[in-house]
C-alpha positions in Angstrom: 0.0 0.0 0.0 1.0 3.4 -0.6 2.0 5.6 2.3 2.9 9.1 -0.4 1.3 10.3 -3.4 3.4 12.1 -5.7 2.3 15.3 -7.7 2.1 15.6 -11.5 4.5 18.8 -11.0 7.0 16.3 -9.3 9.4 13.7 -12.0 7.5 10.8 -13.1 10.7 8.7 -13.2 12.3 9.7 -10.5 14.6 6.8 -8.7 14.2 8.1 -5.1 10.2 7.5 -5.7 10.1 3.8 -7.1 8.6 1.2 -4.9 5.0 0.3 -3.5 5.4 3.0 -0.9 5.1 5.5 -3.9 2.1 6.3 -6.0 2.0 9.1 -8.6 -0.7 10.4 -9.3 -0.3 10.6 -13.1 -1.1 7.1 -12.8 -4.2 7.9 -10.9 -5.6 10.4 -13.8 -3.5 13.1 -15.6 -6.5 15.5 -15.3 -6.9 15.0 -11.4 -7.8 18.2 -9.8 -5.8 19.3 -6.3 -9.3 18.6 -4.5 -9.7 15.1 -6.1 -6.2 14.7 -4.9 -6.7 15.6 -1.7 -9.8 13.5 -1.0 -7.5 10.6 -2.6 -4.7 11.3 -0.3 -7.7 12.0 2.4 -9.3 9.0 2.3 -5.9 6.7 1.8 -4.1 8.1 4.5 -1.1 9.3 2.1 1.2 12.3 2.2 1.5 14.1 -1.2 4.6 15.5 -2.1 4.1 18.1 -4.4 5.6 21.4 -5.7 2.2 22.8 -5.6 1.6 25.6 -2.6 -2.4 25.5 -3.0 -2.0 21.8 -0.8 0.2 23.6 1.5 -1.8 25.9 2.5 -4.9 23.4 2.4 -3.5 21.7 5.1 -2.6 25.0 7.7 -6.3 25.0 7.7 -7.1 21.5 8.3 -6.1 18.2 9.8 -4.2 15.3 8.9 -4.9 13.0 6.8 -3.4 14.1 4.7 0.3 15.4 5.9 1.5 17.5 2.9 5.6 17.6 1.9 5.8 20.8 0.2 9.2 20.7 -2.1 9.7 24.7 -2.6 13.0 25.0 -4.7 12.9 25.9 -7.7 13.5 23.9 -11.3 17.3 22.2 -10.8 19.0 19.9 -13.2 17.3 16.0 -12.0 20.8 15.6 -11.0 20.9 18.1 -8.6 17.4 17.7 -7.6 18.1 13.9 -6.8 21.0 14.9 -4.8 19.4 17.2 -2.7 16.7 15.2 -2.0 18.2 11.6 -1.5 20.1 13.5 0.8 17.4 15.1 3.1 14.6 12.4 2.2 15.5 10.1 5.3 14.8 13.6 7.8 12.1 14.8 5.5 9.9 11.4 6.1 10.8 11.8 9.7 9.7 15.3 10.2 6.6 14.1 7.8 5.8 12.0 10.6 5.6 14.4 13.4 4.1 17.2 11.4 1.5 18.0 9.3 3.5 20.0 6.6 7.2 19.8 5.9 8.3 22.5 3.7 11.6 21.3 1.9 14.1 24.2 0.8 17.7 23.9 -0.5 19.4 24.6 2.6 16.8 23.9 5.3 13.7 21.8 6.5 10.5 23.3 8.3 7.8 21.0 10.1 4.8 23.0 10.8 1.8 21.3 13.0 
């Protein structure tokens, strides 16, 4: 089962995302809209990982599920993207855990409940 859902805005083949844990949602429907994602993610108990803000600030107003990791760097090279986030992933899944939004910048992480 899927525990994160993964934005259209996000790489579709993107090695740090491959495995059952991992669903993108370009497999659910390419025309999804961000509330038929949410109640997907809602009802599944998933975290989306998305680009998108309009999730982010969906979930300041409301509880989890679903728990929202919000990448906010901009466009990088997918080699530089991967780096940075193979390296943070194992802290970003951790604060995902503890709080409802992590926002995921170059140089920092932010958990906000």
């Amino acid at each position: 089962m899927a525990a994160f859902l993964v934005d259209v805005n996000l790489p579709y083949r993107f090695g740090l995302w491959a495995g059952p844990e991992y669903l993108h949602v370009k497999n659910l429907g390419e025309t999804w809209t961000d509330s038929q994602i949410w109640q997907y993610a809602q009802a599944q108990g998933v975290t989306i990982i998305s680009k998108d803000a309009d999730f982010s600030e969906r979930i300041l107003l409301h509880e989890p599920p679903p728990r929202v990791i919000h990448i906010r760097f901009g466009n990088l090279k997918m080699r530089d993207f991967h780096q940075i986030l193979s390296t943070l992933w194992p802290d970003i899944c951790e604060l995902s855990r503890q709080y409802k939004l992590v926002q995921v910048y170059q140089d920092r992480l932010e958990g906000i409940d």
